[in-house]
C-alpha positions in Angstrom: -30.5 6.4 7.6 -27.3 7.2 9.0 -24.0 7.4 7.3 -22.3 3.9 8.5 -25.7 2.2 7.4 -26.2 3.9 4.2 -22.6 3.1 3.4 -22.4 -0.5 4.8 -19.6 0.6 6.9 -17.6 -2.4 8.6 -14.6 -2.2 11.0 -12.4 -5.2 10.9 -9.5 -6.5 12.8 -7.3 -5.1 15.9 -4.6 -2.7 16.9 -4.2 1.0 17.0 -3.2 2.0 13.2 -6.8 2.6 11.2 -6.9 1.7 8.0 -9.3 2.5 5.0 -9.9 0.7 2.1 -11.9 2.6 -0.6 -12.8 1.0 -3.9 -13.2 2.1 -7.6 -15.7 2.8 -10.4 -18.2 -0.5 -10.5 -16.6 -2.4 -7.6 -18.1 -2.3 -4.0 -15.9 -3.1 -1.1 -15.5 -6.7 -1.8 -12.5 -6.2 -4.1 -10.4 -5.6 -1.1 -11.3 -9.5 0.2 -8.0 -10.6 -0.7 -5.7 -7.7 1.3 -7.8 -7.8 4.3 -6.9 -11.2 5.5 -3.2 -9.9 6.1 -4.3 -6.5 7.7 -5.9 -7.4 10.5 -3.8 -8.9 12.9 -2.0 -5.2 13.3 -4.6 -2.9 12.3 -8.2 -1.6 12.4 -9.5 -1.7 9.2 -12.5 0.5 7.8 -14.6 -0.9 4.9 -17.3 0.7 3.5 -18.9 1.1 -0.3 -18.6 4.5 -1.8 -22.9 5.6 -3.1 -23.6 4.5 -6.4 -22.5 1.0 -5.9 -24.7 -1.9 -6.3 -24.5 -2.5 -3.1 -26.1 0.6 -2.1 -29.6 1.7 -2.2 -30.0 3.7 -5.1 -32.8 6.2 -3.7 -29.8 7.2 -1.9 -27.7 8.5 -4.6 -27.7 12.1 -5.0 -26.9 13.5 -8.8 -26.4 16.7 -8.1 -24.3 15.8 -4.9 -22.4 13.1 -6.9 -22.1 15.2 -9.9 -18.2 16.4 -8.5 -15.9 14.2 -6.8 -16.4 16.5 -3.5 -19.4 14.6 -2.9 -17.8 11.6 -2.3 -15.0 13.4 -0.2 -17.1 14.7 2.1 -18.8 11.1 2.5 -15.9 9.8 3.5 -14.7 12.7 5.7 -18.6 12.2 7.7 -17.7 8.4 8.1 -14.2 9.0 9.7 -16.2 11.8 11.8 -18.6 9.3 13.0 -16.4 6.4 13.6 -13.9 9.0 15.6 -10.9 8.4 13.3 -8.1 11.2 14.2 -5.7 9.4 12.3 -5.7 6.6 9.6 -3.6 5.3 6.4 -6.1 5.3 3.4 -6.1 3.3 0.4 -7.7 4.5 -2.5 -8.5 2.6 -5.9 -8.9 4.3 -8.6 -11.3 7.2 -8.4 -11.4 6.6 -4.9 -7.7 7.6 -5.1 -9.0 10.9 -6.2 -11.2 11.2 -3.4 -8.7 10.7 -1.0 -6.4 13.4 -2.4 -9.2 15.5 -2.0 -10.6 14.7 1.5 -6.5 15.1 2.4 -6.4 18.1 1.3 -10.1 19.7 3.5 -8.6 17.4 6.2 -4.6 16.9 6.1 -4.2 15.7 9.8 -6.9 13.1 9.6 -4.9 11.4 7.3 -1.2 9.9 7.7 -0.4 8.2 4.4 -2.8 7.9 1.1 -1.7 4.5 -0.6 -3.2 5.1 -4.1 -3.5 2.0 -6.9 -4.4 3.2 -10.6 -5.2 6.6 -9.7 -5.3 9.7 -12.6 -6.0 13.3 -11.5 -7.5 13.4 -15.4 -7.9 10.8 -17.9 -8.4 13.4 -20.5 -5.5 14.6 -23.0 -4.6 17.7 -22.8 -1.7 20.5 -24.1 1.3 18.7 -22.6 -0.5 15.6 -20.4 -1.0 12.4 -21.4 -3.8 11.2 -19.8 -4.7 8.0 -22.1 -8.3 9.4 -23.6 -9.2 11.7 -26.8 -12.9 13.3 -26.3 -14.1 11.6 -29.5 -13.3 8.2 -27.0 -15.2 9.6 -24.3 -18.1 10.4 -26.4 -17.9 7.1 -27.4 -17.8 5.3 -23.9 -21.1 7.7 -22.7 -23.1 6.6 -26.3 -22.6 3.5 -25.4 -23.6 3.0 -22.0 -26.9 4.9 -22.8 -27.4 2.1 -26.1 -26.6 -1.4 -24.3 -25.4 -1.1 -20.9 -25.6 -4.8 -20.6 -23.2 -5.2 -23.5 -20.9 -2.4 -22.2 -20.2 -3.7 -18.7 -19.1 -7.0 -20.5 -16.6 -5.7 -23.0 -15.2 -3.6 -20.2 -15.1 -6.1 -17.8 -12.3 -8.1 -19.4 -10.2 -5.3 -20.9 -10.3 -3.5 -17.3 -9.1 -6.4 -15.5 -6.6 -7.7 -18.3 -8.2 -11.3 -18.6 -10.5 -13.2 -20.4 -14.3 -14.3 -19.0 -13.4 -17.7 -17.7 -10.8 -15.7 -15.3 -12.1 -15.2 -11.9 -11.1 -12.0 -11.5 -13.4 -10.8 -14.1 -16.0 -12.4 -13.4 -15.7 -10.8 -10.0 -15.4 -7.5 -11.5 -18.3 -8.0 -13.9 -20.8 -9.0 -10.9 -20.0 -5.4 -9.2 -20.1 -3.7 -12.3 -23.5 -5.0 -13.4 -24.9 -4.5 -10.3 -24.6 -0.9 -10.5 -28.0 0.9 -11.9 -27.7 2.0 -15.5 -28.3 5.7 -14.9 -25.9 6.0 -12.1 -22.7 4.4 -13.9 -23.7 7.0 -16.6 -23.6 9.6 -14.1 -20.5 8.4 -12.3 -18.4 7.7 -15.1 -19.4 11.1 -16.3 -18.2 12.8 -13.0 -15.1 10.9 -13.3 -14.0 11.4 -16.9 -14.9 15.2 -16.6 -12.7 15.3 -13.8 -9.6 17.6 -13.2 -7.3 17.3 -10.2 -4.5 18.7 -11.3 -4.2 22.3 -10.1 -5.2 20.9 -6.8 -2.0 18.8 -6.6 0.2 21.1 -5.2 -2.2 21.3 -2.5 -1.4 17.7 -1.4 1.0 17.7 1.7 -0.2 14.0 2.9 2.7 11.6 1.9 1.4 9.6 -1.3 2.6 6.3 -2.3 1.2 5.6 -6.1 0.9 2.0 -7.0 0.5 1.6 -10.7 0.3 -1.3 -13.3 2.4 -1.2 -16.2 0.3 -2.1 -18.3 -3.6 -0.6 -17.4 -6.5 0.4 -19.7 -7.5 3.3 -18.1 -4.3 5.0 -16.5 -0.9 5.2 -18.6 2.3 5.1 -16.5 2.9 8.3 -17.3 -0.2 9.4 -15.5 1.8 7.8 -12.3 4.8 10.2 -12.8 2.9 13.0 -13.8 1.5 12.9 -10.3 4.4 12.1 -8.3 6.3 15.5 -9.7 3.1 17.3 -8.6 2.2 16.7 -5.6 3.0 19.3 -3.0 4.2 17.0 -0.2 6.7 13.5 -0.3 5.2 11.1 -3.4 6.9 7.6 -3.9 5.9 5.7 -7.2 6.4 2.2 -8.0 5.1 0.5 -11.3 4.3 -3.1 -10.7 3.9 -5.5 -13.9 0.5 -6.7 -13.8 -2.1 -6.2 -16.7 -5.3 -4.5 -15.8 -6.8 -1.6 -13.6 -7.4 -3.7 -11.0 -4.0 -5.2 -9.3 -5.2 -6.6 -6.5 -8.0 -8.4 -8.1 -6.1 -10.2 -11.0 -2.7 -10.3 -10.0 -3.0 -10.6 -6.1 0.3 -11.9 -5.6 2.3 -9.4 -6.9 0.0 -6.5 -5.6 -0.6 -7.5 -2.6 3.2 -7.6 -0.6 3.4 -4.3 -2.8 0.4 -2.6 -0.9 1.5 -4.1 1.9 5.2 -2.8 1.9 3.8 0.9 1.0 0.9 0.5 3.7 3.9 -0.5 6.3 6.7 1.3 5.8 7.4 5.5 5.1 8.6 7.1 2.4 12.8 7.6 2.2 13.9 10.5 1.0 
């Protein structure tokens, strides 16, 4: 199967500007419904699901390609290929964030802008970074996926959105997340949590505009400013106030006219 079909790749919408929408950890491309609506009357917008996600076939997913985030990079990279993208504005949640700093950097003039929303080049504390997780809490997360993965995906749901079950938001997030095989979350949220982007900061000369939520599980807003005083080319932060990892899935109108400035307009120096 090729690349668009394996990755349910959809093009949306009208005009010249190309835009990509990438999703996170246990979401497909579905958590974008509620930006798309407003994109497409000026641009052409790219969906696809990254592999791994319940959407996907999961004879497709490759461990040992998926084991770094470079996997995912070149994915994406191969679908711009295919769908003859020269230029486009991508926006990254989350891990998929991290894949677009890296594709940026194997690629820098395929990409104009990377909008980024809850993105961490390491969620791991180290000498000096606050990254918002111990090892012991890693350890933790892993032993418990491999016990009850049922019973993990719904305590995380509500804590990673900011909400309780009854809100829609997380029960939108808890239908992605459960439909993603056991033994791949494992493995992805082991690539992700073993993940360390930041030497490869300073090799970022796309403009980056980080989105963050002041308050989110998963990425402290220091991770947010961290990155903006280490990327190599023009960064732009703006912390919104929205509870949860996912902005544009439980607080939609605050997120959205923020993605939507920062997909719009360049960075002032």
């Amino acid at each position: 199967m090729g690349v668009i079909e394996a990755h349910n790749v959809r093009v949306l919408g009208s005009g010249e500007q190309m835009i990509v929408l990438s999703h996170g950890f246990g979401t497909d491309q579905s958590v974008w419904k509620l930006l798309v609506p407003h994109l497409l009357d000026d641009h052409r917008v790219i969906l696809f699901d990254n592999m791994g996600a319940g959407s996907t076939n999961p004879d497709y997913f490759d461990f040992d390609r998926y084991s770094t985030l470079e996997g995912y990079a070149f994915d994406l990279l191969a679908i711009l290929e295919e769908l003859q993208v020269v230029s486009c504005i991508f926006v990254g949640h989350s891990i998929s964030g991290a894949i677009g700093l890296i594709a940026s950097i194997v690629r820098p003039d395929l990409f104009s802008k990377l909008v980024m929303i809850s993105v961490s080049p390491r969620y791991l504390n180290d000498v000096n970074y606050y990254g918002g997780f111990e090892r012991e809490d890693l350890d933790q997360l892993f032993e418990a996926m491999r016990l009850n993965n049922k019973a993990w995906c719904g305590g995380l749901a509500p804590m990673a959105v900011g909400g309780d079950m009854d809100s829609l938001a997380v029960q939108e997030f808890s239908r992605t997340l459960f439909n993603v095989r056991p033994d791949i979350a494992l493995s992805v949220a082991q690539t992700i949590f073993k993940t360390d982007l930041r030497p490869a900061l300073r090799l970022v000369t796309v403009p980056c505009h980080i989105v963050q939520s002041n308050k989110d599980l998963a990425v402290p807003v220091e991770v947010s400013e961290y990155m903006h005083r280490n990327i190599g080319g023009e960064s732009v932060v703006e912390v919104i106030v929205s509870d949860g990892h996912l902005p544009q899935l439980s607080s939609p109108d605050i997120a959205i006219p923020v993605l939507l400035r920062h997909i719009r307009l360049n960075i002032v120096a």
